[in-house]
C-alpha positions in Angstrom: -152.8 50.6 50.4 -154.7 49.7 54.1 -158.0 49.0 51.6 -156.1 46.4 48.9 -154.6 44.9 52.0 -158.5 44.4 53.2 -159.8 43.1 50.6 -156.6 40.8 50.0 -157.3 39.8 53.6 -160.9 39.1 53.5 -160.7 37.3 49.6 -158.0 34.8 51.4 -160.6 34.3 54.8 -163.4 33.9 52.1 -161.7 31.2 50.2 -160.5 29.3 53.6 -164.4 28.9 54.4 -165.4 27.9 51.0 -162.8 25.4 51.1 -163.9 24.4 54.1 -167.1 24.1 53.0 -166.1 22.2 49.5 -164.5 19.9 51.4 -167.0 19.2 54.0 -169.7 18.6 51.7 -167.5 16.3 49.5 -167.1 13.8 52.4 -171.0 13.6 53.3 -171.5 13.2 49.6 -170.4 9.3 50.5 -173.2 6.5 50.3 -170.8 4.1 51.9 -168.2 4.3 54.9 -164.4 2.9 55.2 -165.1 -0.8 57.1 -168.6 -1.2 55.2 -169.1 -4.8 53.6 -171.0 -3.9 50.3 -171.1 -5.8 46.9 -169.8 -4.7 43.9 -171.1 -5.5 40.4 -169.8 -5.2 36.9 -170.4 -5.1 33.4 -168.2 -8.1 32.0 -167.9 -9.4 28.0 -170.9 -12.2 28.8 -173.3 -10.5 31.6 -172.5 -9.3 35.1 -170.5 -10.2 37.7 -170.5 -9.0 41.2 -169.0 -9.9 44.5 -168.6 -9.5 48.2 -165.8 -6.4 49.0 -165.7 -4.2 52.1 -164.7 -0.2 51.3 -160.8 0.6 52.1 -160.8 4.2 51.0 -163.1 7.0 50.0 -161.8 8.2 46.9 -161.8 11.9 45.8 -164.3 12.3 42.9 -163.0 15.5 41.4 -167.1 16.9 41.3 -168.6 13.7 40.1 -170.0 10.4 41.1 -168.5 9.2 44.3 -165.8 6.8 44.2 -164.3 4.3 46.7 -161.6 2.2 46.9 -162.8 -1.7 47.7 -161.0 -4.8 48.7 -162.5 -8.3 47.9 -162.5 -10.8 51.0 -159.5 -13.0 50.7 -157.9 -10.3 48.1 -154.2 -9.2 48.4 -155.4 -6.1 46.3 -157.8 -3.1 45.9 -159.3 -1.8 43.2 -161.5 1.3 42.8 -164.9 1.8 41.9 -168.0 4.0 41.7 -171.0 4.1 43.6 -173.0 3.0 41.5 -171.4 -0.3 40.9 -172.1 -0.8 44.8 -174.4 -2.2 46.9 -175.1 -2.1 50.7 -174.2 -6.0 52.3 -175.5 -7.0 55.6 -172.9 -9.1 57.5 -174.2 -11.3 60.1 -172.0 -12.1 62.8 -171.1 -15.9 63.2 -172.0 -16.4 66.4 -173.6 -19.7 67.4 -176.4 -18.1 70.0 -178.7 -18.5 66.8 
C-alpha cells in the first residue's frame, strides 16, 4: 500500500513540473508582447488589407501557431489573430526635439 501511495505521489509531483514546464514554454513561444504596436494583414475578397493594431492579449494556441488578441487604434473592439498575419511596427514618439 506505502509503494502505490509512492508512485501515486511521485506521478502527481511529475505532472506538476511538466505542467509547469508546458506552460512556461507556451508563453516564450510568443513573437510579440501585450502593449506591442504591430500591423496586421489579411487576405480580403480583392487583395490584402492590413493595418496599424497594438497586441491586448496573448491568446492560448491549444499546440499550434501563436495567437494574440489585437486592438486597432481608434477601435472600440478586439479581434484575434495569428502570428503570422502580424508584423513588428516601430512607433516613434511625437516629440518635437526632432
Amino acid at each position: 500500500m506505502d509503494i502505490a501511495r509512492s508512485r501515486s505521489a511521485r506521478r502527481e509531483s511529475l505532472r506538476q513540473i511538466s505542467s509547469k514546464s508546458r506552460k512556461e514554454f507556451l508563453v516564450s513561444e510568443y513573437l510579440y508582447a501585450r502593449g506591442q504596436h504591430v500591423t496586421f494583414t489579411a487576405k480580403r475578397f480583392f487583395g490584402l488589407w492590413s493595418g496599424a493594431f497594438v497586441v491586448t492579449k496573448l491568446l492560448p494556441s491549444g499546440g499550434e501557431e501563436p495567437r494574440y488578441e489585437i486592438k486597432g487604434i481608434g477601435e472600440t473592439f478586439s479581434r484575434a489573430a495569428l502570428e503570422s498575419q502580424l508584423s513588428a511596427r516601430l512607433e516613434l514618439s511625437q516629440s518635437g526635439g526632432l
